[in-house]
N, C-alpha and C positions, 0 to 999 in steps of 0.2 A: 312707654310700657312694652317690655319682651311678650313677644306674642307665645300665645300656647304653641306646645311642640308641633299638637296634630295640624296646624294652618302653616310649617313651615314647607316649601317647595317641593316636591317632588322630585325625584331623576328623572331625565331626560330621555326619551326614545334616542338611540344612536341612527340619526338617517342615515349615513353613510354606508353601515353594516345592513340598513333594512335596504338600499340600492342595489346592493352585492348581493345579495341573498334575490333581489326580485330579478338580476338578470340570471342569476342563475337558474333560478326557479323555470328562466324562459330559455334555459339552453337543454336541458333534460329530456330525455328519449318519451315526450310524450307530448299530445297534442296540450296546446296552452292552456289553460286554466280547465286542468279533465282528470285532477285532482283534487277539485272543489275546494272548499275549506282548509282542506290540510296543508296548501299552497298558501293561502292566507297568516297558516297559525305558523309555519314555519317562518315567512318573513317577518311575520310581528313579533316571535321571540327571537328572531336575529335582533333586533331596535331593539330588542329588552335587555337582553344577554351581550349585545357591543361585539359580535362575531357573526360572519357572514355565515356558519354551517352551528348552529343551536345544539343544546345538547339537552335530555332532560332524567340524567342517571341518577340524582340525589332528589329522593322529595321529602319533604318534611310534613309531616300531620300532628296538626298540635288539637286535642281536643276540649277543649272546656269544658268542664261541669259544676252546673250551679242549680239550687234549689229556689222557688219564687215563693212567695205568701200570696198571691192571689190562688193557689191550689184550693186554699179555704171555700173559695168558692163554687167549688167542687166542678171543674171546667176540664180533669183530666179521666179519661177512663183506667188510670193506673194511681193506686197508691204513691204518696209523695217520697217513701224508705224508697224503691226505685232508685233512684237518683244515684246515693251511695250505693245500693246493690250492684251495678251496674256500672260505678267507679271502680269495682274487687273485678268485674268479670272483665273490663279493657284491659287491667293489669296480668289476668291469667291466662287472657289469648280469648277467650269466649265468645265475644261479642262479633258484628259483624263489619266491624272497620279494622279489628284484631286480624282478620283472618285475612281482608285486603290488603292490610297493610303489610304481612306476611309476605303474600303472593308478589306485589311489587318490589320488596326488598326495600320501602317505605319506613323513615324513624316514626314511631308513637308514642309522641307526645303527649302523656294523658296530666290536664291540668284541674285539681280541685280546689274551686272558689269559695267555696261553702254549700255545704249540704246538712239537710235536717239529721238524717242516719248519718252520721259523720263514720267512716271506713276508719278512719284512725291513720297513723304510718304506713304507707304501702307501697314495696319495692316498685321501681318505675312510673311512680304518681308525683306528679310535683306539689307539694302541699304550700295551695296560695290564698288562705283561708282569709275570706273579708267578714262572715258573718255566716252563720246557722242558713240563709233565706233573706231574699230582699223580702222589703215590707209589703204588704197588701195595698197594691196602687190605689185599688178602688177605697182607700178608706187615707190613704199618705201617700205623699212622693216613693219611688219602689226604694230607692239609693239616696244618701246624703251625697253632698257634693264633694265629702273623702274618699264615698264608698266607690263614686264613679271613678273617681283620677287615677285611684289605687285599680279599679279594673282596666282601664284604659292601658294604665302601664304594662298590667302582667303581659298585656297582649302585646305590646312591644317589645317586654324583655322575652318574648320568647322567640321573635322574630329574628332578635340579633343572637339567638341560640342556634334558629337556624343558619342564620350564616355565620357563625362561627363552624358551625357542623360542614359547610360548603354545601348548601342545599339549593338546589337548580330549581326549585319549584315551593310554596306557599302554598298549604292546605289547611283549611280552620274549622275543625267540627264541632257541635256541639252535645251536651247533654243535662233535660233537669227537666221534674216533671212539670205541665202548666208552660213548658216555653213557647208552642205557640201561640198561646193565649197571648202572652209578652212583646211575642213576635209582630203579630195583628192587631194589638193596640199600638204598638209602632210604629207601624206602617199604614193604621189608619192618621193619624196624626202627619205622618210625613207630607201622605197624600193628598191626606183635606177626602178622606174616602170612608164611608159607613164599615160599621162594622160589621153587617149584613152581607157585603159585600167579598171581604177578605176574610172572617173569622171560619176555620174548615171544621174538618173533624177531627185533627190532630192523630192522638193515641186512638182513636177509633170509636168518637164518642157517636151516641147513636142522636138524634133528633130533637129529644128534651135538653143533652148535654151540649148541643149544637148551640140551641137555644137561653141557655145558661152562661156560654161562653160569651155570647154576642151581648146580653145583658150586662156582664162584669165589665166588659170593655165599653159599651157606653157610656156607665157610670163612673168608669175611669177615666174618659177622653172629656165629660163633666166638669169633673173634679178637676183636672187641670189643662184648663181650657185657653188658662193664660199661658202655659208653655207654648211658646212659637217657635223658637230657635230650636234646631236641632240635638242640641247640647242637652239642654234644658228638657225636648222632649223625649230622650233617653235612657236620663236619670229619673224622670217623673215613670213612666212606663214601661220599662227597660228592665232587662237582669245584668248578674255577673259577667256570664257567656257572653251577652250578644256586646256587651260593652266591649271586655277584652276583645270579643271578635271585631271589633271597630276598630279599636287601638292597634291591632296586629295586620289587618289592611291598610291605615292609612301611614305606620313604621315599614311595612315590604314594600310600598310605594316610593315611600322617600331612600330607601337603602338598595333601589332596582332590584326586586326580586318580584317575580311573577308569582301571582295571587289567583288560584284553581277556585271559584267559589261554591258551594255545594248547592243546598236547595233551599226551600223557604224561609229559614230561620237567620242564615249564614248570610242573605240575598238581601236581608231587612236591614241586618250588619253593615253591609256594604253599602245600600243605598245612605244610611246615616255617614258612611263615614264619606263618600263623596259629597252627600252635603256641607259637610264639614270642610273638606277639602278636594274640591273639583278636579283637580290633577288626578285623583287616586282611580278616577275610572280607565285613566289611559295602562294601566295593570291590572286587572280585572279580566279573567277570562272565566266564563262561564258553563258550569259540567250538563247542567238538565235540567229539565222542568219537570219539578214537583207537582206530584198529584196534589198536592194542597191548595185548597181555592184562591188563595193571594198570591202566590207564586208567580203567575204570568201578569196582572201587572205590574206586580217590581220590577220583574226581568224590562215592562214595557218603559217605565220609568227610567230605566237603566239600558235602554238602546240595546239589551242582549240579545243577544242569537244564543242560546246554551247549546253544546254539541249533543246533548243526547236527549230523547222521550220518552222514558221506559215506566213512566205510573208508579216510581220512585216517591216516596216517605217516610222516609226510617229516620234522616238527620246523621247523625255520629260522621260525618263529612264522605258517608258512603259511595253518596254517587260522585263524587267529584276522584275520588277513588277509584270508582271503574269505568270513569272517563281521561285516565293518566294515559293507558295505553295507544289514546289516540294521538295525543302530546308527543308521545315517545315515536311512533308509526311516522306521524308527520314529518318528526325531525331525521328520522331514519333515509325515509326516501327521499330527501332533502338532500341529505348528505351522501348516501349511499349509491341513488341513480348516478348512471353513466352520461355526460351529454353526447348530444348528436355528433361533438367531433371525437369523442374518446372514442365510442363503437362504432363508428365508421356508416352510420344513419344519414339517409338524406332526409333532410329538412322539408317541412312542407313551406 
């Protein structure tokens, strides 16, 4: 039997490039490791990238937007039309990964999976329509097991959009109202973890709506209690987005391209797709920790250090967005520092 795509191999860290890049790191006009992290990020995109001096001038932002049926449940503080609203304002520059993406010289990728306000045709939207809205978990599986494959893929093919673009860098946002609800039945399922635990406040629900959320996902983690497999718990509780976001992780893994991950939603993504396929963590580098209450432990699940803490919860792959510029810094002074014999520096 041909195994599924996403269980095939991974690329390889280049050690020989991440050697090169560590001695050099230790020939550089500064005391050793007084760089902190950025010494770190810099040798581990040498192993990613197969060259001793990184480079991270192309990035790619692909963002998903999908609509869920457990909105029904009334778990978001925003109207479910959202969703397509908010497909028109990525495409007119509005939004707030439009204006990142700007400032880094960033492609944006804006991808529609289905939405209940359907936008219609929209210059610079890719129309990758599965359905209006997954189903209402709490009441059916969210996805058939077409709707998943099909999301799984778009997120691959957009993967190998980005390198066909030459993109040095993997960014995967998302958008759709109710996703973290989606998100947090997710990740309670992954974890074997309450939903008391992980379910936040998302769009900024207030106490009852806290309370509402945590109920939906109960009766969903219920309802399909015999999903075990990662797969399986996916498509049982799972959207468009976070699927595609899985598929476009575990395709920039196996095609070596470094994977920026954002924050709660994108973080749920990723832990599925390394269950999936355990290799995928060794590409994974991680932007921030989200103010959203499940956030740190997936990151803990997932052995992360994220680079930044800024009480971050927007989603639209924002912070992983204003955590480029330290990607970029890293490799700069990687590259750019003088060592000790070029400026004429005694060594300690």
């Amino acid at each position: 039997m041909t195994p599924a795509w996403w269980s095939r191999p991974c690329a390889s860290f280049d050690t020989a490039a991440a050697g090169a890049a560590r001695i050099r790191q230790q020939s550089l006009t500064k005391p050793p490791g007084s760089l902190g992290a950025l010494e770190d990020i810099a040798i581990r995109l040498a192993a990613m990238q197969a060259v001793e001096r990184p480079a991270m001038k192309r990035v790619w932002i692909s963002v998903f937007a999908a609509d869920h049926g457990v909105a029904a449940e009334g778990v978001s503080a925003f109207p479910q039309v959202v969703t397509g609203e908010m497909v028109r304002n990525f495409s007119s520059g509005g939004a707030a990964i439009s204006v990142l993406a700007r400032s880094l010289g960033a492609r944006l990728d804006v991808v529609n999976l289905g939405t209940v306000n359907d936008p219609g045709e929209i210059r610079g939207v890719t129309r990758a329509v599965i359905a209006p809205q997954t189903a209402n978990f709490c009441e059916a599986p969210a996805m058939t097991v077409e709707q998943l494959d099909t999301a799984l893929r778009v997120g691959a093919e957009r993967v190998a959009q980005a390198l066909e673009d030459g993109a040095d860098l993997f960014i995967g946002g998302e958008m759709g109202i109710a996703n973290t609800t989606s998100a947090a039945a997710l990740a309670c399922a992954l974890l074997g973890e309450s939903p008391a635990m992980l379910a936040g406040a998302g769009t900024g629900l207030d106490g009852d709506g806290i309370a509402r959320k945590i109920a939906a996902i109960e009766r969903a983690l219920q309802r399909h209690e015999a999903a075990r497999d990662p797969l399986e718990q996916l498509r049982c509780v799972g959207g468009f987005e976070i699927a595609a976001l899985t598929g476009a992780f575990v395709a920039a893994a196996q095609a070596r391209m470094p994977v920026l991950v954002d924050g709660f939603i994108t973080t749920a993504a990723a832990l599925t797709a390394v269950r999936l396929n355990p290799e995928v963590r060794d590409w994974l580098l991680f932007a921030h920790r989200s103010h959203e209450r499940g956030h740190a432990r997936l990151l803990d699940a997932l052995q992360a250090q994220p680079l930044l803490d800024l009480g971050l919860r927007l989603g639209e792959a924002s912070g992983a967005a204003i955590a480029v510029p330290l990607l970029r810094l890293a490799c700069e002074l990687h590259s750019g520092m003088a060592t000790f014999a070029q400026a004429g520096v005694s060594q300690g």
